[in-house]
VOBA-1610 file (N, C-alpha, C; in pm, whole numbers, padded with zeros to 5 digits, always signed):
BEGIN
Unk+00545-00934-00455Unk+00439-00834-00443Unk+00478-00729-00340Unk+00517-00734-00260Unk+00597-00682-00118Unk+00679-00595-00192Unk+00783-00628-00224Unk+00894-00538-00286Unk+00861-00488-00434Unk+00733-00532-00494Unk+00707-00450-00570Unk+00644-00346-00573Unk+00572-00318-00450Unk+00481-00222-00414Unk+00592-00126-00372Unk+00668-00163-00288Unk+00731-00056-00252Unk+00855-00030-00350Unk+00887-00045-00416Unk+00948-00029-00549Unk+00886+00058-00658Unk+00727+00047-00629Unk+00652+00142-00669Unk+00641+00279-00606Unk+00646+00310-00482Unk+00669+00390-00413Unk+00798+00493-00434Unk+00876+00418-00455Unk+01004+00543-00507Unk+01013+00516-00634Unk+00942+00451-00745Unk+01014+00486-00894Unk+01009+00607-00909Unk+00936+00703-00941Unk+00998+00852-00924Unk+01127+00890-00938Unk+01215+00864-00820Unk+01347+00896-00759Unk+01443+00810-00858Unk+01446+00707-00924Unk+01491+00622-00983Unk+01537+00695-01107Unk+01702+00725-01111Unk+01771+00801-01182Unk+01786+00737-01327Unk+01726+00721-01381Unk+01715+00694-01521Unk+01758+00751-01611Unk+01757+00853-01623Unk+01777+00967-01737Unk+01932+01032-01697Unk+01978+01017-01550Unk+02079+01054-01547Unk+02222+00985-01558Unk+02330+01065-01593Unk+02437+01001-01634Unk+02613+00985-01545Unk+02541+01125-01472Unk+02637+01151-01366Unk+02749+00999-01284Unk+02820+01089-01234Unk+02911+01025-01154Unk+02794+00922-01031Unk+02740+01034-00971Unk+02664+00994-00845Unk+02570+00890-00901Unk+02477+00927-01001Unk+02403+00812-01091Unk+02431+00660-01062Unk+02577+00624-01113Unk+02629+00537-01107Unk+02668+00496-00992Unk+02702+00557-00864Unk+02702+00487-00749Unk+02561+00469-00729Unk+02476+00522-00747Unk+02356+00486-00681Unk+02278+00353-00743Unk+02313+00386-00853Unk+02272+00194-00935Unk+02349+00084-00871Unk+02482+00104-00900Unk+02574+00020-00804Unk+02566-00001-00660Unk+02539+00062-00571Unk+02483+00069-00473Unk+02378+00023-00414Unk+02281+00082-00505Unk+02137+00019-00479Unk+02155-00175-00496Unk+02176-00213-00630Unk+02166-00299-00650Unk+02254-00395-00526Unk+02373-00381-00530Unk+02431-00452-00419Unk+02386-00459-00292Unk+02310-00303-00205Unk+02241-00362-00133Unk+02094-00433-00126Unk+02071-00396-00301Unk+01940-00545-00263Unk+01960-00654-00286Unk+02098-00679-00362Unk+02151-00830-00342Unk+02114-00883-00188Unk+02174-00809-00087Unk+02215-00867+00025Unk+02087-00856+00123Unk+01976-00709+00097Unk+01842-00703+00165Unk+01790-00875+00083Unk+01778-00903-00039Unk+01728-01054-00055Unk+01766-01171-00003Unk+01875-01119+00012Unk+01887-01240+00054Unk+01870-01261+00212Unk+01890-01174+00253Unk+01821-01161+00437Unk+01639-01186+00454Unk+01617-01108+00331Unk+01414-01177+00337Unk+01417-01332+00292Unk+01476-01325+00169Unk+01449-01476+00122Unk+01528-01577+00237Unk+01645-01584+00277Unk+01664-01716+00423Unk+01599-01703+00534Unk+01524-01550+00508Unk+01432-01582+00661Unk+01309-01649+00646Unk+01256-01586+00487Unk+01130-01672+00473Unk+01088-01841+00489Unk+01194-01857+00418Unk+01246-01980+00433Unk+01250-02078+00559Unk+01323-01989+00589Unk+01326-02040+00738Unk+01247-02069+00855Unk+01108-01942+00829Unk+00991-01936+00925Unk+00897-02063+00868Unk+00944-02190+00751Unk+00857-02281+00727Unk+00914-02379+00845Unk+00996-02347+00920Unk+01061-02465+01012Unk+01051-02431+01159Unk+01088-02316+01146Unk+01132-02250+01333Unk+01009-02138+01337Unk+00991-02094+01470Unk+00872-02040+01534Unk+00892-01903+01481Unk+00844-01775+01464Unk+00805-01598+01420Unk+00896-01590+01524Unk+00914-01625+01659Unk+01015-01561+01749Unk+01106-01570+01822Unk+01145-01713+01730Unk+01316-01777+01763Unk+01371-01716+01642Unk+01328-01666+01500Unk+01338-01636+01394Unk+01397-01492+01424Unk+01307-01412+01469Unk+01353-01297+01475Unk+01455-01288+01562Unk+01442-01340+01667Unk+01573-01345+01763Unk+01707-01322+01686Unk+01672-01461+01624Unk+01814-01451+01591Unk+01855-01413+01400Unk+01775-01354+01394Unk+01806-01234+01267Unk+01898-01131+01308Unk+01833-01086+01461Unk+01928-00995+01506Unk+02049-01012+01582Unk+02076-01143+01550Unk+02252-01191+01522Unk+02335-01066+01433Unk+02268-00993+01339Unk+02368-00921+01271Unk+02398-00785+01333Unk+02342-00817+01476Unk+02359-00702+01555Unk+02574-00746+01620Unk+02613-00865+01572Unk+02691-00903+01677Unk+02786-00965+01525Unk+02734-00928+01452Unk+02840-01004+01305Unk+02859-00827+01249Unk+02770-00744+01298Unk+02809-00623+01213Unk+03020-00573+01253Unk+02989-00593+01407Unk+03155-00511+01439Unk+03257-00616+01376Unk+03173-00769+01440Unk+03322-00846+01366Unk+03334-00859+01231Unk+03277-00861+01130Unk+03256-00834+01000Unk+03322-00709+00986Unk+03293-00601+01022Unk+03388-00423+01011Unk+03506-00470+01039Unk+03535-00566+01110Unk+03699-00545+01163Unk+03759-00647+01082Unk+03729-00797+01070Unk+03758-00903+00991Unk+03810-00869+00809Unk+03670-00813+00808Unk+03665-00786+00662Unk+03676-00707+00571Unk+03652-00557+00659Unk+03715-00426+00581Unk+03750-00372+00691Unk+03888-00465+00808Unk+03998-00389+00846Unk+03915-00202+00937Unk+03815-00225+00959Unk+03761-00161+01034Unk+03828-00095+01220Unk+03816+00013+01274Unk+03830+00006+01361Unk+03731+00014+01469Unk+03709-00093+01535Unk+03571-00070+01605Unk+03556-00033+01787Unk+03537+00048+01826Unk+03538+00066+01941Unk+03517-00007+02068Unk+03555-00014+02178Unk+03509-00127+02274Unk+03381-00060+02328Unk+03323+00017+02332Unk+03201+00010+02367Unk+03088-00062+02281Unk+03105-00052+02133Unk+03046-00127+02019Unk+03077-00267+02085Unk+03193-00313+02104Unk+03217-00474+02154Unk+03132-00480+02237Unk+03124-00392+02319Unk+03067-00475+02474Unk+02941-00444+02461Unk+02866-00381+02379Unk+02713-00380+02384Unk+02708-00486+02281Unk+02735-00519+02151Unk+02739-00626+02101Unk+02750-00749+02208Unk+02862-00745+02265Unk+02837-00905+02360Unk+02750-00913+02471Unk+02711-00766+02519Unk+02567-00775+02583Unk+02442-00829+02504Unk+02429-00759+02388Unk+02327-00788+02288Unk+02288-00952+02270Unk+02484-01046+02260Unk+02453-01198+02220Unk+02441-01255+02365Unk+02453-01227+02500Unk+02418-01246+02611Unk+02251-01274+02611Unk+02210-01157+02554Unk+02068-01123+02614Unk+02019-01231+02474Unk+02039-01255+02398Unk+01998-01354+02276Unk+02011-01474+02308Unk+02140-01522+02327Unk+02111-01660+02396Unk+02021-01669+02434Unk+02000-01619+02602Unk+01905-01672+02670Unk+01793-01653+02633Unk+01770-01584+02520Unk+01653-01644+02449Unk+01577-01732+02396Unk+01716-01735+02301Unk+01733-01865+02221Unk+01719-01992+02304Unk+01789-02002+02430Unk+01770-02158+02485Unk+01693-02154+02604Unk+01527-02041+02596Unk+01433-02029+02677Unk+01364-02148+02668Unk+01377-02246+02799Unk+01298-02373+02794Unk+01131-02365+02766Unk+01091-02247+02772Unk+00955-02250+02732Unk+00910-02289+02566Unk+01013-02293+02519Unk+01051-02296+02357Unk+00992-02445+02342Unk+00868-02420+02234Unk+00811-02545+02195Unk+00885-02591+02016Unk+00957-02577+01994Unk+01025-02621+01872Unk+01173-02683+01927Unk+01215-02795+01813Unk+01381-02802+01882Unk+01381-02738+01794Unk+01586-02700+01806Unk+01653-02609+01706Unk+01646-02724+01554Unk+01651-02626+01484Unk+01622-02701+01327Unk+01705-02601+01252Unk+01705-02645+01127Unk+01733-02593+01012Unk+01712-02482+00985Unk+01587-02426+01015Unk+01533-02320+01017Unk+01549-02200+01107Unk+01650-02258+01200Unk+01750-02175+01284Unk+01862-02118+01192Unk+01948-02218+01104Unk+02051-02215+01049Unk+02061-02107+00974Unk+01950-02103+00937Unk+01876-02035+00756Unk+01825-01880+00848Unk+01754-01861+00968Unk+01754-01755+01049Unk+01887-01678+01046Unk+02047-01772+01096Unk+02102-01707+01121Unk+02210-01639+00997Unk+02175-01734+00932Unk+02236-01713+00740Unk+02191-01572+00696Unk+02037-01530+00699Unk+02013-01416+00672Unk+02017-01296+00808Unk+02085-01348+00903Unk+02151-01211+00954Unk+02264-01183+00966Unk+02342-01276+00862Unk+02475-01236+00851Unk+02424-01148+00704Unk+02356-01167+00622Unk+02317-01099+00492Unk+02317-00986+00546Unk+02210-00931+00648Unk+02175-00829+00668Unk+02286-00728+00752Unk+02353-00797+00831Unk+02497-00729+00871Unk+02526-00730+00757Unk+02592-00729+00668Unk+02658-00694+00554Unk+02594-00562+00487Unk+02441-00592+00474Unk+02329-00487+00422Unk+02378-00349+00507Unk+02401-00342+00635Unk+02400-00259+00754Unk+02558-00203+00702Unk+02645-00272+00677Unk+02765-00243+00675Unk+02809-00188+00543Unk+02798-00208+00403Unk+02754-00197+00261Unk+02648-00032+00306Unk+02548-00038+00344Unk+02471+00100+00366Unk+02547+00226+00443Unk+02646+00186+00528Unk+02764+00284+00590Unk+02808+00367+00463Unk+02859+00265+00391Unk+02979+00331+00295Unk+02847+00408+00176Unk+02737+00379+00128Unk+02695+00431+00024Unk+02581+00527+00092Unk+02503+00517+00158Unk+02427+00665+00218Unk+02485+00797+00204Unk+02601+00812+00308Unk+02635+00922+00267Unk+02685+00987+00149Unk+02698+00945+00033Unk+02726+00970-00087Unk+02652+00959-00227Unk+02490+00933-00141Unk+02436+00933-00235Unk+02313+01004-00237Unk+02196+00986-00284Unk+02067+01021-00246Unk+01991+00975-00187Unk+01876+00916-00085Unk+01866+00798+00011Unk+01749+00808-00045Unk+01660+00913-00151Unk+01549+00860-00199Unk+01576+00698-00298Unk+01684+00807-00354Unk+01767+00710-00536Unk+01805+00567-00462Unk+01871+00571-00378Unk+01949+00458-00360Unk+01894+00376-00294Unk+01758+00422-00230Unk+01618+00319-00167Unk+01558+00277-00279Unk+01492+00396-00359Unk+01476+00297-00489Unk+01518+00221-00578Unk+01615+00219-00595Unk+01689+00120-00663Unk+01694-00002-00614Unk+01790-00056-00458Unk+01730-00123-00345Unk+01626-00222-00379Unk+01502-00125-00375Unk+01381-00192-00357Unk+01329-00249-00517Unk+01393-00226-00639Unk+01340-00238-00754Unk+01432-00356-00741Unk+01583-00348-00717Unk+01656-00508-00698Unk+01591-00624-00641Unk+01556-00600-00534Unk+01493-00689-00409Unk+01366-00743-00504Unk+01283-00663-00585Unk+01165-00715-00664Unk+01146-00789-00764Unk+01314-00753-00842Unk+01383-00837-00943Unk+01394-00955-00929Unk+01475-00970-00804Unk+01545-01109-00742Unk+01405-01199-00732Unk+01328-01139-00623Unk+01218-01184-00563Unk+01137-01240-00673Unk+01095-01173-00806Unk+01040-01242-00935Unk+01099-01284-00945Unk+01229-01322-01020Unk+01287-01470-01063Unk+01302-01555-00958Unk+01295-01563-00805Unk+01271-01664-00759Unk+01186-01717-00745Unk+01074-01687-00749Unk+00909-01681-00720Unk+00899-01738-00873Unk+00937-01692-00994Unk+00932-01763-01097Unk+01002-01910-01153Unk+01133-01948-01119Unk+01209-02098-01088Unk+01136-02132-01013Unk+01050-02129-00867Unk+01026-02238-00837Unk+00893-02244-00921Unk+00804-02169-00890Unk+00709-02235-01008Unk+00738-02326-01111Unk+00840-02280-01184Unk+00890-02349-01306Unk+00923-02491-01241Unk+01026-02473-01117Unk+01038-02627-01123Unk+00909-02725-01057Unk+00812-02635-00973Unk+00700-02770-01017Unk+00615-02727-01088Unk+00646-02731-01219Unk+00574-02797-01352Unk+00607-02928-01370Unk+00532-02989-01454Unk+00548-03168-01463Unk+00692-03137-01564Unk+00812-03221-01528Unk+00866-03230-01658Unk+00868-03239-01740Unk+00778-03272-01794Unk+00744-03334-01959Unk+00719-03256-02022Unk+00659-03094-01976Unk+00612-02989-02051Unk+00781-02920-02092Unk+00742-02846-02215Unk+00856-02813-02300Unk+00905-02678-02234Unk+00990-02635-02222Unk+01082-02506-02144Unk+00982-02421-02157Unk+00908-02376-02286Unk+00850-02253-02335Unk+00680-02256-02210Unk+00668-02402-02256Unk+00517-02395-02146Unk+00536-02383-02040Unk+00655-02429-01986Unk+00605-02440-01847Unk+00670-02315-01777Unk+00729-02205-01899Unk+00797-02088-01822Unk+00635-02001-01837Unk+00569-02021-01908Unk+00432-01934-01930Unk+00359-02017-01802Unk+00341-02146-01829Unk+00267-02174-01674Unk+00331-02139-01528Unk+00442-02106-01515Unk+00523-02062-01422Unk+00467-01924-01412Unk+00485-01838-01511Unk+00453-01697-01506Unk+00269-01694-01456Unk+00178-01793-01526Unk+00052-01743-01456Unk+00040-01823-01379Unk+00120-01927-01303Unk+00116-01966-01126Unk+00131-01836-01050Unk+00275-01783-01049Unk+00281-01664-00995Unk+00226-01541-00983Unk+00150-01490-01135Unk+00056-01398-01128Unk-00091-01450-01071Unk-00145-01550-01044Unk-00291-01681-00963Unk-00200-01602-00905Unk-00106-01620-00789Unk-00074-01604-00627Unk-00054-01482-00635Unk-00042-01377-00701Unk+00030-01222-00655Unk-00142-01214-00678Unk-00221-01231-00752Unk-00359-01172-00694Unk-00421-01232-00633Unk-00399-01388-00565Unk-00487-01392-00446Unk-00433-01321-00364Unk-00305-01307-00307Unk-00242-01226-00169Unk-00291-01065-00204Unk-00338-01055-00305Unk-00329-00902-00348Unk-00498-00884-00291Unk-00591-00987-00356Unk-00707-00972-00306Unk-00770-00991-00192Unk-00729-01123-00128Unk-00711-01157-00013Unk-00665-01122+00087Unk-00551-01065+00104Unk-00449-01034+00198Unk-00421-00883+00194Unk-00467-00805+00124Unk-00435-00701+00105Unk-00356-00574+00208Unk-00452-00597+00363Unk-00435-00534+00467Unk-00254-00611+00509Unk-00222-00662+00491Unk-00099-00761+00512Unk-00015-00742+00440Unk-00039-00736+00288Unk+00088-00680+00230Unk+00095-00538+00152Unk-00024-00434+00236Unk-00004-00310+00195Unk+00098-00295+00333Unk+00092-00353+00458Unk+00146-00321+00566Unk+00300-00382+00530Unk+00290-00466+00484Unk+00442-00511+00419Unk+00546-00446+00380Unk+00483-00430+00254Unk+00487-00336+00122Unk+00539-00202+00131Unk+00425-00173+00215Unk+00439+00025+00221Unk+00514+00067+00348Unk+00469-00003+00468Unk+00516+00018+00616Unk+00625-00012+00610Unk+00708-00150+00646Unk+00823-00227+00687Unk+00942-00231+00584Unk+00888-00174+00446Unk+00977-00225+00312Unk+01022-00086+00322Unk+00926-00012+00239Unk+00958+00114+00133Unk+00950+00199+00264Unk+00877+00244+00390Unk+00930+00354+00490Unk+01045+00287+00578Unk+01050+00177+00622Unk+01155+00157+00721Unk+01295+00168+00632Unk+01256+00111+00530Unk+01401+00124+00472Unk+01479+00225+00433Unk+01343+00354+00398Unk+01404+00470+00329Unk+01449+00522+00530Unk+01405+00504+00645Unk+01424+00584+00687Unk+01579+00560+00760Unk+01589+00362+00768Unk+01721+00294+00785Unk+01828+00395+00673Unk+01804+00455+00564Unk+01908+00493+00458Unk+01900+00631+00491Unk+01840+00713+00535Unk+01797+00808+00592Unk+01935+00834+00702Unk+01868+00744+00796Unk+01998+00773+00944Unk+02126+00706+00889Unk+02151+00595+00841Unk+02296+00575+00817Unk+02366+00704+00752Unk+02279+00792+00725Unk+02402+00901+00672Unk+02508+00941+00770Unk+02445+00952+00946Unk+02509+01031+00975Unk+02525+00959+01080Unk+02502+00794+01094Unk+02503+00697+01208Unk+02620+00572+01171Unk+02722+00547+01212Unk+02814+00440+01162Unk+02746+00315+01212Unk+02765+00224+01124Unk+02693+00076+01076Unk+02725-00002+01226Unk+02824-00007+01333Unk+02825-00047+01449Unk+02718+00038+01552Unk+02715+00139+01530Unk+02621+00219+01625Unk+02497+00199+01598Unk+02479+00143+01488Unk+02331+00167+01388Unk+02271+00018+01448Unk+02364-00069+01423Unk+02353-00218+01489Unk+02347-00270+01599Unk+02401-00139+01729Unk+02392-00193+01841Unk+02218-00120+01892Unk+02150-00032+01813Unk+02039+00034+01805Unk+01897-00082+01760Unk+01957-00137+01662Unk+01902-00270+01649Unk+01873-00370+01699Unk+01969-00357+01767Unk+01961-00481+01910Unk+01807-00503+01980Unk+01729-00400+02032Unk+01623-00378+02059Unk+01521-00459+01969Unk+01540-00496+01874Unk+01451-00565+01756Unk+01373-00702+01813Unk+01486-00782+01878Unk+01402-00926+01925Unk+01326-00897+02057Unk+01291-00771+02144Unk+01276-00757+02217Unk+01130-00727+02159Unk+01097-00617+02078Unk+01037-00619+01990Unk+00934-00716+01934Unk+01022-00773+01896Unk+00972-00934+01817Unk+00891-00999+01927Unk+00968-01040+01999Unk+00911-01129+02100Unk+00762-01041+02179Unk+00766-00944+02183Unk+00644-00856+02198Unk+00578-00861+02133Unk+00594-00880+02060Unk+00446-00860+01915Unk+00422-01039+01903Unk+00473-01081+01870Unk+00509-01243+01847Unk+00392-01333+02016Unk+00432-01244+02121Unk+00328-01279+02201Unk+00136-01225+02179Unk+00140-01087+02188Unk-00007-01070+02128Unk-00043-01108+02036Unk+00025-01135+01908Unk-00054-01145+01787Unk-00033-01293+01762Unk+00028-01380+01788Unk+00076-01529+01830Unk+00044-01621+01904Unk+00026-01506+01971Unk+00071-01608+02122Unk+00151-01713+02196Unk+00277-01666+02126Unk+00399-01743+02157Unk+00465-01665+02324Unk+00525-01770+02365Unk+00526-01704+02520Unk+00718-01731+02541Unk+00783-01630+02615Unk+00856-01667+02670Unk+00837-01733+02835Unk+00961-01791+02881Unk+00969-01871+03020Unk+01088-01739+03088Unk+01144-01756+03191Unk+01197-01631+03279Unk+01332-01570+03211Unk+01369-01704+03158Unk+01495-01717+03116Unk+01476-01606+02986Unk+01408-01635+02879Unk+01376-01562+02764Unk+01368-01422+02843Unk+01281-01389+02928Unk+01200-01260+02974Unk+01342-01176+03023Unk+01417-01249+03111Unk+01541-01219+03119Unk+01632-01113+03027Unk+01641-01255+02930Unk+01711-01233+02788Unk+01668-01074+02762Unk+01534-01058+02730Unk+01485-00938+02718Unk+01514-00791+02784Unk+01520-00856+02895Unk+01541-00720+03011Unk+01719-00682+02966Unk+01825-00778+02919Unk+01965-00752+02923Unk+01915-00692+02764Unk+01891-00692+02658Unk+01887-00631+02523Unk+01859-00497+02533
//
């Protein structure tokens, strides 16, 4: 519902009719980075069924510190030492987040799966370098976001499917699958509305167009060490609206990000 709303938001821009050269990067493009935006929502979601809203975010923004070594490892990148050393400031100031004794969860699984989708999203960050500037950042957000909605229905649709009782025949239980999922996209739709128009419209379809926006003219290490600021963030909001608390050590952590 999230990524379909905002998928709704740029169909418009969504080059359909065209055949061009650019066309085709922007499908290609788009789609690959909503391979990798899904998979950064889907292991985080995941993940927030285990670990706390602000050990989670913390360490999402691990891909603040996988973006340079990833550029250099993997596409032979050259990355500057100032990028290094705010990156290893960045995993400085994270740790001591991460192992803030005020922390009422142990580390779990749901750490693992935190830090799984911020290596996705470094990739997302790094993948958005090379295709922004060469494309259209309306086109290539929408596309993006119509992938991410794709993915997101067929996953949202398998699991339904798999709890159906076995015994029902492929055909029923893909139709009872389909109106499990449509029951839940309109309770959250009716219910929740203020929550996932803020989803949807705010955090999805504007942050993203405006993330594709600046990578035109911002390289994916600079863009990432800008990011860094995010768990600082997190942990701010995560206290008022939560009330999850850091201890000195965390507060620390904060002040070095």
């Amino acid at each position: 519902l999230r990524f379909g709303l905002s998928a709704i938001c740029f169909a418009l821009w969504l080059p359909i009719k065209r055949q061009d050269r650019e066309a085709q990067m922007v499908w290609k493009g788009g789609w690959e980075l909503g391979v990798w935006l899904f998979l950064g929502f889907a292991l985080q979601a995941v993940g927030l069924r285990f670990t706390t809203a602000q050990r989670s975010g913390v360490l999402l923004y691990l891909n603040v510190k996988f973006v340079p070594f990833f550029s250099f490892a993997i596409f032979g990148k050259s990355v500057a030492l100032s990028a290094w050393l705010s990156a290893a400031a960045a995993l400085f100031g994270t740790t001591l987040i991460i192992a803030d004794d005020a922390g009422t969860v142990a580390p779990n699984i749901g750490d693992a799966l935190s830090i799984a989708a911020a290596a996705a999203s470094a990739m997302f960050i790094l993948r958005l370098e090379t295709f922004a500037p060469i494309t259209d950042a309306q086109a290539l957000n929408a596309v993006s976001q119509l992938a991410v909605a794709v993915l997101s229905l067929s996953w949202a649709l398998c699991e339904a499917a798999a709890s159906m009782p076995k015994e029902d025949v492929e055909t029923s239980r893909l139709f009872a699958a389909s109106a499990l999922v449509a029951g839940r996209v309109g309770h959250l739709f009716v219910h929740h509305f203020p929550a996932v128009f803020f989803l949807g419209i705010v955090t999805s379809a504007f942050t993203n167009l405006l993330q594709t926006i600046g990578q035109r003219s911002v390289s994916a290490t600079s863009a990432a060490v800008i990011y860094a600021l995010d768990p600082m963030w997190c942990c701010l909001f995560a206290y008022f609206f939560l009330g999850e608390r850091l201890g000195l050590q965390g507060l620390a952590g904060c002040g070095v990000l």
